[in-house]
RODOFI-272303 format. One record per residue (C-alpha): y, x, z; residue in one letter. Coordinates in steps of 0.001 Angstrom, whole numbers, padded with zeros to 6 digits, always signed. Layout:
! residues N
YXZa;...
This chain:
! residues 742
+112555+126884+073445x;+109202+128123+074994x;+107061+125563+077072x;+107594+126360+080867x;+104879+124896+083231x;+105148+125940+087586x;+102177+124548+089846x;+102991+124791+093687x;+101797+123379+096580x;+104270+121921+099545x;+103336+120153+102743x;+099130+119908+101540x;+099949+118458+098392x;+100333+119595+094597x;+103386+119553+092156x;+103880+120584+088931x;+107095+121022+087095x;+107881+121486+082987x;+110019+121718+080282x;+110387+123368+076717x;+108033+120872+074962x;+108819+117058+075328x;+112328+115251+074592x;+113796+118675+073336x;+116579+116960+071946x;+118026+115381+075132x;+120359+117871+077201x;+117650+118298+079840x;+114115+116851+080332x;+111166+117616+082609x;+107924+116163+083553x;+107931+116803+086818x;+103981+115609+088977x;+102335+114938+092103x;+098491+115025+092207x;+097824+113406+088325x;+101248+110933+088779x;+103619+111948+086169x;+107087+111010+084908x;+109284+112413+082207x;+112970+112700+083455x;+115535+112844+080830x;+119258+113480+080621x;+121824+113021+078152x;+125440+113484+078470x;+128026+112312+076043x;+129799+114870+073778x;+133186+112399+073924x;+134959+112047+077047x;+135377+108663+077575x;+138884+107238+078914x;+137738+105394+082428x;+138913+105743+085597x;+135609+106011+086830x;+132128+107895+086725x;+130165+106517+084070x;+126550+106688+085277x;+123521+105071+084252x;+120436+105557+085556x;+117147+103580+084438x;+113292+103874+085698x;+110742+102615+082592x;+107887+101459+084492x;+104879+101753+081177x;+102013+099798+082847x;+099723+102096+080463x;+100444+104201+082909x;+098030+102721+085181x;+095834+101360+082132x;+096867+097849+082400x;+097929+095284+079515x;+100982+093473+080426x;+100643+090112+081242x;+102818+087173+079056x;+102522+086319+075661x;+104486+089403+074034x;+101798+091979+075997x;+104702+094537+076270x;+107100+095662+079356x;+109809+093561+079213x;+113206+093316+081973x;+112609+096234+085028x;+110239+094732+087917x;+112178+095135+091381x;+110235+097987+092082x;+111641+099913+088958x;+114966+098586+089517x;+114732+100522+093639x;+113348+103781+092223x;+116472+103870+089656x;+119029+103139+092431x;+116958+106019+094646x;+117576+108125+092023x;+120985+107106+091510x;+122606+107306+094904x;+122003+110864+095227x;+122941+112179+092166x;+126282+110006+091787x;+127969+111556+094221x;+127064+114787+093320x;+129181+115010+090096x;+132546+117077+089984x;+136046+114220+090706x;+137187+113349+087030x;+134363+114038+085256x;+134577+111295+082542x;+131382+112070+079801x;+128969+109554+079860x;+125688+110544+081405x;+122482+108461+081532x;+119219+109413+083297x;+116213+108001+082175x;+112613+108444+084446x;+109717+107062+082095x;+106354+106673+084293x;+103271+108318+082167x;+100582+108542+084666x;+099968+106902+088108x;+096831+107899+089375x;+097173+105002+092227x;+096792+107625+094776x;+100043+109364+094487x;+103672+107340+093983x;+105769+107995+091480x;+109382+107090+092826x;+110352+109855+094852x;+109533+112668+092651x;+112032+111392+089962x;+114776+112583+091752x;+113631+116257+091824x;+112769+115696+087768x;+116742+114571+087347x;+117875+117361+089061x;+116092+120321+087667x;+116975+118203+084196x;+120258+118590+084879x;+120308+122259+085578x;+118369+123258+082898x;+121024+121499+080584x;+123755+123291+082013x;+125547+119905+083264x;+128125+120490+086671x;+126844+118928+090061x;+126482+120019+093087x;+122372+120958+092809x;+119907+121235+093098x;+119030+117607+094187x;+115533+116298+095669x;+114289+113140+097430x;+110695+112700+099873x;+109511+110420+101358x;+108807+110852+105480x;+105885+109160+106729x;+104053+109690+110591x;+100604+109214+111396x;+100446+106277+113876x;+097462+107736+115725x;+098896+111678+115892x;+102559+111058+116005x;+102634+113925+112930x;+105312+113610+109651x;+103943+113485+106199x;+105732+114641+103741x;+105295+112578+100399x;+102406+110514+101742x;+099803+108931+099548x;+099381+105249+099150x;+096124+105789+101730x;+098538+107666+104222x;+101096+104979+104217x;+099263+102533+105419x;+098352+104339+108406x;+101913+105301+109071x;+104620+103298+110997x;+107821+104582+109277x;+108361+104911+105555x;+111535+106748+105902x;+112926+108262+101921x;+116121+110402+101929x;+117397+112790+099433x;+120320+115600+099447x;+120535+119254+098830x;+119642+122165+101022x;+122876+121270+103098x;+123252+117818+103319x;+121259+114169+102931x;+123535+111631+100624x;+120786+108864+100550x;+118467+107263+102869x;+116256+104233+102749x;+113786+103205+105629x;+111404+100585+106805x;+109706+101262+110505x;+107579+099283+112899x;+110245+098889+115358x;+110883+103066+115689x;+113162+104463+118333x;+116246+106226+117452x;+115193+109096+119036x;+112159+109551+116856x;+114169+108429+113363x;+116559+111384+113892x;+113974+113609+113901x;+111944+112371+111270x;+115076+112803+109092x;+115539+116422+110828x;+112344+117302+109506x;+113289+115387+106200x;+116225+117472+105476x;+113766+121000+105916x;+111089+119120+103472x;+114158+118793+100677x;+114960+122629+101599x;+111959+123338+100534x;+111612+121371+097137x;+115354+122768+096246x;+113795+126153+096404x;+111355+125474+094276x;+113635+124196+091730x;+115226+127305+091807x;+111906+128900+091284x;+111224+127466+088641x;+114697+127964+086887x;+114204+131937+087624x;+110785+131362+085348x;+112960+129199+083054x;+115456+132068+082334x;+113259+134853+082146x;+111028+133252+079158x;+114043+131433+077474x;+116825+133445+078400x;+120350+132378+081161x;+120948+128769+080881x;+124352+128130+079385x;+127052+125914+081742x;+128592+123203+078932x;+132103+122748+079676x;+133742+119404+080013x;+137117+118491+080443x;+137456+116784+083711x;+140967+114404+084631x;+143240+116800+085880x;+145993+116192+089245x;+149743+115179+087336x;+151694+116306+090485x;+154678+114311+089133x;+152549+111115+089606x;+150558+111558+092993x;+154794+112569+093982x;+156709+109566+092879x;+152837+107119+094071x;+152810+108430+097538x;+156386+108439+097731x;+155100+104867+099085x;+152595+105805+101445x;+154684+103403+104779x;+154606+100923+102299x;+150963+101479+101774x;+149891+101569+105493x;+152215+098399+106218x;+150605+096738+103595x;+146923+097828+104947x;+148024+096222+108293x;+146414+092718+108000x;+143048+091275+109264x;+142632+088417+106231x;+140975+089897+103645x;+142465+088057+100579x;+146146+087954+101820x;+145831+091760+102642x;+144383+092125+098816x;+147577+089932+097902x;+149547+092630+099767x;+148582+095715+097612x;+147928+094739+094891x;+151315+093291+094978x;+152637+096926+096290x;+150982+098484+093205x;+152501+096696+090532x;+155531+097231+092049x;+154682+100980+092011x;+153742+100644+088433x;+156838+098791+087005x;+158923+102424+088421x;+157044+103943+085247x;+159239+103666+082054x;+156493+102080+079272x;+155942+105627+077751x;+154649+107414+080716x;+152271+104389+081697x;+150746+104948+078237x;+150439+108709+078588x;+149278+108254+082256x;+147467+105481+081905x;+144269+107014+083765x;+146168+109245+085788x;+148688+106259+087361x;+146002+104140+088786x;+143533+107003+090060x;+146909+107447+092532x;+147201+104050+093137x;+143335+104235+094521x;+144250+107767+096562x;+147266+106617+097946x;+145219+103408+099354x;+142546+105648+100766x;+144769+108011+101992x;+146818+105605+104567x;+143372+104028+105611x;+141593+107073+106695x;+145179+108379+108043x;+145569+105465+110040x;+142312+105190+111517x;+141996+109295+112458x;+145596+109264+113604x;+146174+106105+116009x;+142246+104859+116331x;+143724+101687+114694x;+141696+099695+111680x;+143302+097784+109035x;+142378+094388+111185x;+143134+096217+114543x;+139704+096508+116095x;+138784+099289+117597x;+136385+102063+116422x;+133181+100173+118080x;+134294+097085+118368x;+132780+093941+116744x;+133857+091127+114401x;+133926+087451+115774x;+130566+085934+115602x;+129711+082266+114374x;+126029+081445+114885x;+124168+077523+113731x;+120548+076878+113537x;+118827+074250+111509x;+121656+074037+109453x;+120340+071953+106706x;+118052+068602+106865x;+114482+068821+105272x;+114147+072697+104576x;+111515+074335+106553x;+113999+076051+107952x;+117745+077652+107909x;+120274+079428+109735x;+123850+080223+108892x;+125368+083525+110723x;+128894+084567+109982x;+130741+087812+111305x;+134398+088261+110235x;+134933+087055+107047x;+131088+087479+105961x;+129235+084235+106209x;+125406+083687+104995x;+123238+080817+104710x;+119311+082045+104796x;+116838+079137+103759x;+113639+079180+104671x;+110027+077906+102759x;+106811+078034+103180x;+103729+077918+101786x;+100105+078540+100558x;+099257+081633+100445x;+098111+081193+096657x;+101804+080799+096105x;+102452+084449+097591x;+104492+086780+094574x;+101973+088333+091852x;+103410+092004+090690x;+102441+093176+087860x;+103275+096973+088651x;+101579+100550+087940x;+101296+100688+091994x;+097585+099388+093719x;+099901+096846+095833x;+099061+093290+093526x;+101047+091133+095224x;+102902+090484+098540x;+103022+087336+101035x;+106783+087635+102373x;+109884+087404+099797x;+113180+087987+100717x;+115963+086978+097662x;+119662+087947+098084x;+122565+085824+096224x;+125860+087424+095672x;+127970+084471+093569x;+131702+085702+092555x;+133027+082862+094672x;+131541+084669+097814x;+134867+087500+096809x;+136830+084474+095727x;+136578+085805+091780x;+135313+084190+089182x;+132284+085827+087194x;+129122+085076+085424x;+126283+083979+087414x;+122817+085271+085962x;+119701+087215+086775x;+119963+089339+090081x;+121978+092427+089889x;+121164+096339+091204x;+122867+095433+094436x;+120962+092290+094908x;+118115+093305+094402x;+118246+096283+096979x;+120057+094394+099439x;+117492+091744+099358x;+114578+094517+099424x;+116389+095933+103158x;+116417+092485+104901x;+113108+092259+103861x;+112321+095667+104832x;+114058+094765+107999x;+111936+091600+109053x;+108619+092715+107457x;+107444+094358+110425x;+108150+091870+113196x;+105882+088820+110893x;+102463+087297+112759x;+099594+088074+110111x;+097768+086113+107766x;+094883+084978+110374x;+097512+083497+112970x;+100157+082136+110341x;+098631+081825+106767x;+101791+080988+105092x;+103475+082314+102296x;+106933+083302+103232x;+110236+082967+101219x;+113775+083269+102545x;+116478+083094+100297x;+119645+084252+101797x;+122866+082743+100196x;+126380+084705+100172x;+129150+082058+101112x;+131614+084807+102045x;+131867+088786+101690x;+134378+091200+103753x;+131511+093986+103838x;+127699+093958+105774x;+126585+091221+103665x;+123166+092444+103982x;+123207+092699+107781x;+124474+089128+107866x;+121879+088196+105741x;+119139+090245+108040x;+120375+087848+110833x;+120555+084628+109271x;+116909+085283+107730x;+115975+086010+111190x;+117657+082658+112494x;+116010+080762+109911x;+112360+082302+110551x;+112919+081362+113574x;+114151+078055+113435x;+111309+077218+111053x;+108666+077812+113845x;+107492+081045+112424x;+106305+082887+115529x;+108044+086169+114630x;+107070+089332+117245x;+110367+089533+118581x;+114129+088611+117206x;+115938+091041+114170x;+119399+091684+114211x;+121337+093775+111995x;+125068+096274+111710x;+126920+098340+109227x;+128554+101435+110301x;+131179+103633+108368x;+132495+106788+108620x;+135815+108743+107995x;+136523+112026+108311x;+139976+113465+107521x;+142164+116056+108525x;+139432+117914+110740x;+138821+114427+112686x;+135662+112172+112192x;+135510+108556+113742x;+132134+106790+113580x;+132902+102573+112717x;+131088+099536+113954x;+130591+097026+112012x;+132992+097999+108509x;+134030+095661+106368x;+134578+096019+102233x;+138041+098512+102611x;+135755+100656+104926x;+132841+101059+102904x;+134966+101501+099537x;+137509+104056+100676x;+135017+105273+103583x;+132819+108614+103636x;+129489+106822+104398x;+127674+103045+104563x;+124761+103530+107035x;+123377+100085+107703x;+120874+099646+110550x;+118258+097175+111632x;+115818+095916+114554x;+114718+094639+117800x;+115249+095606+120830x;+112756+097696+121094x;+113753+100126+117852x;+114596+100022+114932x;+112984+098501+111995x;+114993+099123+108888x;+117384+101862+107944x;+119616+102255+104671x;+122762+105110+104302x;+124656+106278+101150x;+127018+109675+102515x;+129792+110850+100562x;+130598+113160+103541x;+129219+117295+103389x;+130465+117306+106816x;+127778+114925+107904x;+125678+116582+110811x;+122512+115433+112962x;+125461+115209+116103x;+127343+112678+113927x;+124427+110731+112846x;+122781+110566+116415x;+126717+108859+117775x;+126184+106483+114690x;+122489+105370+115616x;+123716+105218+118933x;+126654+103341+118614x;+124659+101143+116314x;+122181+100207+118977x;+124479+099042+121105x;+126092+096668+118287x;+122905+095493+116936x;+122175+094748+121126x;+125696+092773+121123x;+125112+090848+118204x;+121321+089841+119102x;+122701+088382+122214x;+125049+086211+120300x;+122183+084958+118027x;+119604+084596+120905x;+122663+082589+122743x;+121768+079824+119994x;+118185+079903+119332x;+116413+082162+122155x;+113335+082373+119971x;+111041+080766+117367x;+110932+076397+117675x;+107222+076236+118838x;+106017+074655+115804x;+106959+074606+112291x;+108990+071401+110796x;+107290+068109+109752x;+108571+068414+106186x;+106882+071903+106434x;+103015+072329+105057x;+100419+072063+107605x;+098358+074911+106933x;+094499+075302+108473x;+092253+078004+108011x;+088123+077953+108001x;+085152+079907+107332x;+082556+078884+105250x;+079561+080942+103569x;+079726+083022+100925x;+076779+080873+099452x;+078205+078093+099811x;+081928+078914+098176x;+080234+077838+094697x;+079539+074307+095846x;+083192+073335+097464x;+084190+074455+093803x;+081695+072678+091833x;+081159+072607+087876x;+084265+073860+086336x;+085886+073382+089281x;+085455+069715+089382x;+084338+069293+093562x;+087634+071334+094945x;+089625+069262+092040x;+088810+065763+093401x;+089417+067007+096962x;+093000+067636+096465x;+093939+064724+094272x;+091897+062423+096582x;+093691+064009+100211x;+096572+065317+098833x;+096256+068674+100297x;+096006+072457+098408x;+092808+074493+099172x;+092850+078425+098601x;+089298+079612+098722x;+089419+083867+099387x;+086415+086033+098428x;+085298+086376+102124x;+084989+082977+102682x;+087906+082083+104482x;+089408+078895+103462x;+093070+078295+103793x;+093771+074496+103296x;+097598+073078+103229x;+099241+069712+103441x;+101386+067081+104953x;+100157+064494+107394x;+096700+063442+107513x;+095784+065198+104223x;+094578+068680+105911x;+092179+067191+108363x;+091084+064997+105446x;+090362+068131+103446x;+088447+069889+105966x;+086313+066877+106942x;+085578+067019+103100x;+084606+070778+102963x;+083034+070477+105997x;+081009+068378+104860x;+079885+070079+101278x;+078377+073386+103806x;+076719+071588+106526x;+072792+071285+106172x;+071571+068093+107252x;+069063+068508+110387x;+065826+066580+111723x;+067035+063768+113676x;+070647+063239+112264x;+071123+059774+111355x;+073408+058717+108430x;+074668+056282+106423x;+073946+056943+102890x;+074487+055538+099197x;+071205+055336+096754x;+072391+057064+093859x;+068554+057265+092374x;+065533+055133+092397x;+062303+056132+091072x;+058629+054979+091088x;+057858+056766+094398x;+061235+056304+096239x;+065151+056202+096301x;+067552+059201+096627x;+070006+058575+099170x;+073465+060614+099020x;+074237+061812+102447x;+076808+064746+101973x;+078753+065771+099302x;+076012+067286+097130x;+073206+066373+099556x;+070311+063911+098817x;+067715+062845+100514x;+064243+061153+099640x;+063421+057987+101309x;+060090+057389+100164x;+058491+053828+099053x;+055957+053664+102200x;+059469+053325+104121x;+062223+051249+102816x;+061096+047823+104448x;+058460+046415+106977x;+055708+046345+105014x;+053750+047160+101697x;+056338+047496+098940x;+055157+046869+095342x;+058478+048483+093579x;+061177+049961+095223x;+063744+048371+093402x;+061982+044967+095137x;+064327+046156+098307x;+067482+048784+096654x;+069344+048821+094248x;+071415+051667+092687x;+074549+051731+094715x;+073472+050099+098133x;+074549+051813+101761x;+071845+052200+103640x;+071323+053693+107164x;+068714+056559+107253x;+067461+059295+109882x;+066597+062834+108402x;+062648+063533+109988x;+062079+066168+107833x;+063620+069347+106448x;+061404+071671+104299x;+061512+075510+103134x;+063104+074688+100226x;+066065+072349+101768x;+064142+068959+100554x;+064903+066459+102863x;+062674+063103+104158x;+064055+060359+105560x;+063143+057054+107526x;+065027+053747+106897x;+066821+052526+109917x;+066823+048898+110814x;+063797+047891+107711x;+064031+044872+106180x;+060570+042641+105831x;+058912+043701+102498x;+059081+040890+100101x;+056934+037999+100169x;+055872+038450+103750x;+056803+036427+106261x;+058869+036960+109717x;+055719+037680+112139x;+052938+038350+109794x;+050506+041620+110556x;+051298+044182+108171x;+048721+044560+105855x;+046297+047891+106400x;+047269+050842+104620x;+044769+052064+102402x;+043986+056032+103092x;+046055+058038+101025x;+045351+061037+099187x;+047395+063854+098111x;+050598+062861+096747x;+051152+063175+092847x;+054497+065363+092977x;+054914+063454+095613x;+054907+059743+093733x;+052507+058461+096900x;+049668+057115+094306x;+046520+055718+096603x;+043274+057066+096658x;+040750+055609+095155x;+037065+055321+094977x;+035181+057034+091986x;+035049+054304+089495x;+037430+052076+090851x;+040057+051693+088451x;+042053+049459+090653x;+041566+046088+089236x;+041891+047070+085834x;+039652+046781+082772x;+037818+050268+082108x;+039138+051313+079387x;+036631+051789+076287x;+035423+055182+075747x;+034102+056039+071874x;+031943+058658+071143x;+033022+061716+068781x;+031479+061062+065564x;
């Protein structure tokens, strides 16, 4: 095997694709780059066949933070379970290429992208998908390639696409639209958009579907170069479940049953129904041929069930809960649905009912990642929860699955772009949306209850999210677009395209197409027809809550921000930390001090104003003529230091502390005493003078006695205020003896 390297350049930037000299065992590999980002795709597929009824895929993204030169944080300093952002890049690489596989194959295949360079200028996620495709083909494995996935952004000030964008470019853009197929058709997309019309997402996915064109050909380039240095590339043969004509026969010999069995709008009771209809069907096998058909009988089963729903809904319009094509599921909307939160909303369509819960806080609290992207962190969290008793199973509750974690990353997606920024709301944002019930478009419901509980928490969102699922079939030439599916729909269906925004466009966008039939035509009647139902259900939400509560709930944090100095950030800290310390244990409240000296301080009740007053306090310069009322927290032979800020004394010299000639300062104050003072002087330096208010008479002189002269004074000694003298005069004191040098 001879090292293969191709360089091209596509849409202004530069790719490189390779094979023949790492992971030479696996049955393909390829590093496959953008700019200096690289990844090594691997595949390996099984030499057994392996007796499911199903394809079994596995796809995983190793996100090596050496990568991007960074340690791993933790104790163990090595990657441990797949960030969120690793587990989305192996589902975008999944949801193409699943699909794409011949019916029956049965060999295990896993695909593994390992990240070896991100230059931080260049992402590494949609690039992966081209790597498992060309991986594929160059190990002779059956799919329907070549395969390749970009990522569609637009310039917000020129309107123009950008094909693969750089980290730089997408934060001038206002869609972030990936999508992956062949030549022919797309099978995958994923969106976010700043509230983009449907108009202009069709033809960003238009111009999407020439940008893969173009990235398939060079795939096929580079297997050209492949064969003529290494010779034709071998197909591998594997056995793949073969039609028994005798069993689809004697299974759809129960196809009425099947479509009477379909015909019922409760979810579980229509489950009850045919799964009651199939073990019928399967006690008509003898015990002999359900052990030599054991695949083969309930692959049928599965047909025969997708059969009569597609058949019913091409032939009489009719859906198994007899709604029509665009018509909606019932819709249950309550705000402020639990006591105490910060806020909460519970939105149920059909059978699908979510709770979304609402927090806040500082933004200190925001979510730290620890990724090979530049992004460090992000202010707005959005968790999905998808508990077995949501299906009415029982199963193990753990760590977030695949299809939690994505679902939760398009609700957040979807809401991201209608949030107030950090100066007009400095919160940290988490909503947490909670699956009571599931018959399909979970994650729409739980786009909408999010959105109710935003709202009902007082966070002044732009304008009001809604969300809808819409399905697919086509069969027997026909092809009906769905509003609103449920589970059947999307399982035996021919796509899940699931749609989010305002009403001014749309702000989120996720589809997963098993359809090669699927044209622009069909896609514009879906985004259409999804308008209208995200416009119907919006109503019914606004109906309830018509927009955010006007300020956020009492058991919410307060949260105030300021500008101080830059100079001045090192004081409100203090030594170790110690001055910002004592201000929140003594108010209560939590202070977030940012590089540019913006201070974000957060509380309940009195606490924030408390805080402030405190801070305020530690960066104002006193100023000539400001009176105060201070606390001597020094005394020394020329005068007492008076405290009159946080980290502010002033000097209150001896010559003015009383009425009156004062021997010793500590004749009048004492360590500790309050004493009112007025700031007359304020030098270069910052040294302040002050002036007793309200002087006591200096001891041992009597109420209405002269004040005694003051002698001239000479220049101060460092400012201890010693009197002139005249030469010789030692000021009442003995001259001391002077002896001669012997």
């Amino acid at each position: 095997m001879t090292l293969v390297s191709r360089s091209f350049e596509l849409f202004g930037k530069t790719y490189v694709l390779e094979s023949g000299e790492l992971a030479k065992q696996a049955t393909g590999a390829v590093l496959v780059k953008q700019g200096d980002t690289t990844a090594l795709v691997t595949v390996v597929v099984s030499k057994e066949r392996k007796n499911y009824d199903f394809f079994p895929l596995t796809v995983d993204f190793n996100e090596k933070l050496y990568a991007a030169g960074r340690i791993p944080g933790g104790y163990l300093k090595r990657e441990g379970r797949p960030t969120e952002k690793a587990t989305l890049t192996a589902r975008m690489i999944d949801r193409p290429i699943r699909p794409s596989f011949p019916d029956g194959f049965r060999n295990e295949v896993q695909i593994v992208a390992t990240s070896l360079v991100a230059d931080q200028v260049n992402p590494i996620d949609v690039i992966c998908t081209m790597g498992a495709s060309l991986a594929l083909t160059l190990g002779g494995v059956p799919f329907e390639g070549p395969l390749a996935c970009v990522r569609i952004g637009r310039n917000r000030e020129t309107g123009e696409f950008i094909v693969n964008p750089t980290y730089e470019e997408r934060e001038n853009s206002d869609l972030d639209l990936e999508l992956a197929g062949t030549r022919d058709f797309i099978s995958m997309v994923e969106a976010g958009a700043d509230e983009v019309t449907e108009d202009d997402m069709l033809a960003a996915m238009q111009f999407g579907q020439e940008a893969i064109g173009a990235f398939c050909d060079a795939q096929l380039a580079f297997v050209e170069e492949w064969e003529r240095v290494n010779g034709p590339i071998v197909a591998k043969e594997y056995p793949l479940d073969q039609p028994v004509p005798e069993v689809e026969e004697r299974v759809f010999a129960h196809y009425d049953e099947m479509a009477a069995a379909l015909r019922d709008a409760d979810k579980q009771s229509r489950i009850a129904k045919v799964e009651a209809l199939k073990e019928q069907i399967r006690a008509e096998f003898t015990e002999e041929e359900q052990l030599e058909w054991e695949r083969e009988i309930p692959v049928n089963l599965k047909k025969l069930e997708k059969k009569a729903m597609r058949t019913m809904v091409v032939e009489t319009g009719e859906r198994v809960d007899g709604r029509a094509a665009d018509e909606i599921r019932p819709i249950m909307v309550k705000d402020s649905y639990l006591p105490l939160v910060h806020g909460s909303g519970l939105f149920q369509r059909g059978q699908t009912q979510v709770l979304s819960v609402l927090s806040l806080g500082m933004l200190n609290e925001a979510q730290r990642l620890d990724t090979i992207e530049p992004v460090d962190g992000k202010r707005y969290m959005h968790q999905y929860n998808f508990p077995p008793y949501c299906t009415g199973e029982v199963g193990r509750i753990g760590s977030p699955k695949r299809r939690e974690i994505g679902h939760g990353n398009l609700a957040e997606r979807a809401l991201l772009p209608v949030l107030p920024d950090e100066v007009e709301f400095p919160y940290a944002i988490r909503v947490v949306s909670e699956v009571m019930e599931s018959n399909g478009s979970s994650s729409m419901a739980s786009t909408c209850a999010s959105c109710l509980a935003l709202m009902d928490g007082g966070v002044p969102i732009k304008r009001p999210v809604s969300g809808i699922a819409m399905g697919l079939i086509q069969e027997e030439g026909k092809t009906v677009v769905l509003s609103d599916i449920q589970g059947l729909e999307d399982f035996l269906g021919d796509m899940d395209f699931k749609v989010t925004g305002t009403e001014r466009g749309i702000t989120a966008l996720q589809m997963d197409n098993k359809a090669t039939g699927l044209t622009f035509d069909i896609l514009k009647t879906a985004l259409e027809q999804a308008k209208a139902g995200r416009a119907f259900i919006l109503g019914k939400m606004l109906e309830v809550i018509p927009g955010p509560r006007e300020a956020t709930r009492s058991t919410a944090p307060r949260i105030k921000s300021i500008s101080v100095p830059t100079d001045k950030i090192r004081e409100i800290i203090g030594k170790g930390g110690e001055t910002i310390r004592s201000i929140q244990d003594e108010t209560g409240a939590s202070v977030d001090i940012q590089e540019d000296g913006t201070v974000f301080v957060g509380g309940v009740g009195e606490s924030v104003e408390q805080a402030i007053e405190r801070i305020q306090l530690i960066i104002k310069e006193p100023e000539v003529g400001e009176e105060y009322t201070g606390r001597v927290v020094s005394i020394q032979p020329f005068g007492a230091f008076v405290n009159l800020l946080p980290g502010k004394d002033g000097l209150l010299h001896i010559s003015r502390v009383a009425k009156g000639r004062v021997e010793k300062v500590e004749d009048v104050l004492n360590v500790g005493d309050e004493v009112k003072v007025q700031v007359i002087e304020v030098d270069d330096r910052g040294k302040v003078s002050l002036d007793r208010l309200d002087k006591p008479e200096a001891p041992g002189r009597a109420a209405g006695d002269a004040p005694r002269p003051r002698r001239e004074s000479r220049d101060r000694d460092h400012g201890h205020g010693r009197p002139h003298r005249a030469p010789g005069d030692n000021g009442g004191r003995k001259p001391r003896r002077h002896h001669d040098a012997e």
